[in-house]
N, C-alpha and C positions, 0 to 999 in steps of 0.2 A: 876855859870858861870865858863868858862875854862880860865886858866891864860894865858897871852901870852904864858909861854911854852910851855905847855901842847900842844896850838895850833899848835905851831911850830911842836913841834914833830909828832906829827900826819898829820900835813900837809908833813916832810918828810917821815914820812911812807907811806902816800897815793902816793907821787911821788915814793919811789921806788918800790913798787907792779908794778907799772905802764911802772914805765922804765923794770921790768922783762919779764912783757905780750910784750911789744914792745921789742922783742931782737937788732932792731938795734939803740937804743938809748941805751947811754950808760951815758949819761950826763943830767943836767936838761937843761943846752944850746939846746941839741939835743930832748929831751923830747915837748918842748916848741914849736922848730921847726916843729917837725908832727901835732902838733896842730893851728900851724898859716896856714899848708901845706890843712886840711882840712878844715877850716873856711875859708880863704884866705884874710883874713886881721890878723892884728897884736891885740889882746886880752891888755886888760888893767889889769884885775882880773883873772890870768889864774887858779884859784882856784876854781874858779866855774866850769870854764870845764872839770877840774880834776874829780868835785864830779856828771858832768851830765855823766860821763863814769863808772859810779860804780851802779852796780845793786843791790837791797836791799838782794839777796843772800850774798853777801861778809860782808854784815855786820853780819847777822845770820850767816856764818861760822866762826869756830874758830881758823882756819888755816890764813884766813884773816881778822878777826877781824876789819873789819871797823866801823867808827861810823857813818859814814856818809855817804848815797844814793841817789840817782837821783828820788827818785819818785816828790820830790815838785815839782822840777824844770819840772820834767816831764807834771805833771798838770799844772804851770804854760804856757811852750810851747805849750800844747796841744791848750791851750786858745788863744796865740798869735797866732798859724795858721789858726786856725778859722777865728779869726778878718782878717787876712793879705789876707787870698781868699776869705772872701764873700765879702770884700770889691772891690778886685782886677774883681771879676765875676759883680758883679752888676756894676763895672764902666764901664768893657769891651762888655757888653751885655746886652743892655740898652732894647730892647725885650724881652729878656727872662721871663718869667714869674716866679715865687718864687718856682712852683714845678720843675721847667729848673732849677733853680740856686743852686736849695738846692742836682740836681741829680748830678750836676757835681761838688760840692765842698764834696760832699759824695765823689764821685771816685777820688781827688786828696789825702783825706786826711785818704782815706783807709786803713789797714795795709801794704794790700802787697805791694802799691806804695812806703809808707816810709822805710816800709823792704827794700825794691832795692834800694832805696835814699840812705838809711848809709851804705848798701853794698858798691857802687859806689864813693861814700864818703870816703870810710876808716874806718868808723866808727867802725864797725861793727868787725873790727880786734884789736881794743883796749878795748871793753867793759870788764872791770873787774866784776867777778862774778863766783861763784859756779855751773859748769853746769855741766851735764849727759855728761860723755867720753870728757869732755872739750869742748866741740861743742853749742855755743849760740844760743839759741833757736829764731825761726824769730821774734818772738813779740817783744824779748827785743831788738831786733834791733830797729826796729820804734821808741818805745818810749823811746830809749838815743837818737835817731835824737829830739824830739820833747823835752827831756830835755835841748839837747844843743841848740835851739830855743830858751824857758826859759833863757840860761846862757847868752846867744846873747843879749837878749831883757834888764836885769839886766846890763850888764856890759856895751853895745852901744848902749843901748834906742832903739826906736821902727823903727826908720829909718834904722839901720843898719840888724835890725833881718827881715825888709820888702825886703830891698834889697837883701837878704842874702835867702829867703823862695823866691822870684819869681824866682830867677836866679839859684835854685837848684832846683826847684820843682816845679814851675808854668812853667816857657818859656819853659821848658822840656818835661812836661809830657802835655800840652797842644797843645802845635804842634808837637806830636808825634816823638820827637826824642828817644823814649823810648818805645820797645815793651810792649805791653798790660797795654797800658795809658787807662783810663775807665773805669774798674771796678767797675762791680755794687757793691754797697751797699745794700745789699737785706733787712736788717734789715730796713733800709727808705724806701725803695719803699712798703714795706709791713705796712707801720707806716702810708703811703701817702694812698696805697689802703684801707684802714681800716677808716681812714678822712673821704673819697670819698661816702662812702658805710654805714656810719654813724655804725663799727665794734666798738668793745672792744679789744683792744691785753692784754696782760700779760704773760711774762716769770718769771716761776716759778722753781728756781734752786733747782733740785732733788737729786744732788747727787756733792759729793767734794773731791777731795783729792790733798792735797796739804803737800809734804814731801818731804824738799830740793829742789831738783831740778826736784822733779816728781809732776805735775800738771795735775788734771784733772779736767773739769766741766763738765755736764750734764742737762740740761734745756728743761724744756717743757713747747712749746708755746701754750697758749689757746687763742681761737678767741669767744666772747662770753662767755667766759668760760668753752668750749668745748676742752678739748686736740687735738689739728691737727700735732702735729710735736715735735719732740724731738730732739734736736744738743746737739753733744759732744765736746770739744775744749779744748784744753789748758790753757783756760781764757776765763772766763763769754761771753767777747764780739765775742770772735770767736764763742762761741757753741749760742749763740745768730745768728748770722752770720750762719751757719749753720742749726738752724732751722728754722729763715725766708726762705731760700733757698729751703727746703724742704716742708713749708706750699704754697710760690708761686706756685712750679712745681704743689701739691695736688690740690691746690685750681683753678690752670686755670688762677693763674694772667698774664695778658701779661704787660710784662714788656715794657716802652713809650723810646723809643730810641732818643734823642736829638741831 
């Protein structure tokens, strides 16, 4: 276990990477302030939101040598938005049927929705990390929004991290105050057609590369266990995401519009 020192130190190293990435903090007064500015209430444990902005690249590099990254917290969040919309949809749409509830809490909790979320947030300009030409790749956007959920939910409990996910991302993206609210989730609708039809899916990852900051997946979807489609992406879920996309168009699915 690490002594308080050791902690301390490393917790000011983690702030001045940070205050570097931010060139207009100069202070941890100032540091502190960008982070009450995006959350928009005042943090109790600002250490946590420290480490939901640090992507597991800075720890593997040895330039920035972190010890500490955002994926827990991330898997944590990801869980807490789950619960916060399916709850929020089945109160609000007491009709809907389960494959209604599951289309639309697929398209709020989509990539590219939380991609635009920590854009518009701010987020997205603070995430420390090792990237290609310095340029943060859209994924790791989303999921430091969905770490700092995670840090929301640890530091102000579940009431603050609800209030906090409808009023950034439900009242938003559901009455359209946000272009291209809806997106499909093709990988569930393909999950849902296959239910329906009594299919077998299975995505079987064919190909990897994963060095620094260059990431590639390659996946082929079988239905039956017949290859129909192969997607490429950045990460499993997107080239997933990509070959559902391409088995619907093949296969004639029509997609049920809610």
């Amino acid at each position: 276990m690490a002594s308080k020192k050791q902690h301390q130190f490393h917790e000011k190293s983690l702030l001045q990477s940070l205050r570097e990435k931010w060139l207009s903090s100069s202070s941890e007064k100032a540091l502190r302030k960008r982070i009450r500015k995006v959350l928009g209430f005042r943090p109790k444990k600002y250490a946590l939101y420290e480490i939901a902005l640090v992507h597991s690249s800075a720890v593997h590099s040895k330039s920035l040598n972190f010890k500490d990254h955002n994926e827990r917290l991330e898997y944590l969040g990801d869980s807490v938005l789950d619960l916060v919309i399916a709850d929020y949809l089945y109160q609000k749409y007491p009709d809907k049927n389960e494959g209604g509830l599951t289309r639309m809490r697929s398209a709020l909790v989509n990539r590219v929705s939380l991609n635009r979320v920590a854009d518009e947030l701010g987020i997205s300009d603070l995430i420390i990390g090792k990237f290609n030409k310095n340029i943060t790749p859209e994924d790791v956007k989303g999921n430091a929004l969905e770490a700092l959920v995670g840090a929301i939910y640890l530091d102000r409990g579940l009431a603050v991290a609800d209030r906090f996910i409808r009023q950034q991302i439900l009242d938003k993206e559901l009455f359209g105050s946000r272009p291209g609210s809806h997106v499909y989730d093709f990988k569930s609708e393909l999950f849902m057609w296959a239910q329906k039809e009594k299919k077998q899916l299975r995505f079987d990852l064919v190909y990897e590369e994963n060095r620094g900051e260059i990431r590639k997946y390659i996946v082929d979807l079988k239905v039956d266990g017949d290859s129909v489609a192969e997607g490429e992406g950045p990460s499993k879920k997107k080239a997933q995401q990509v070959a559902s996309k391409k088995a619907i168009q093949l296969l004639g699915i029509q997609l049920i519009k809610e």
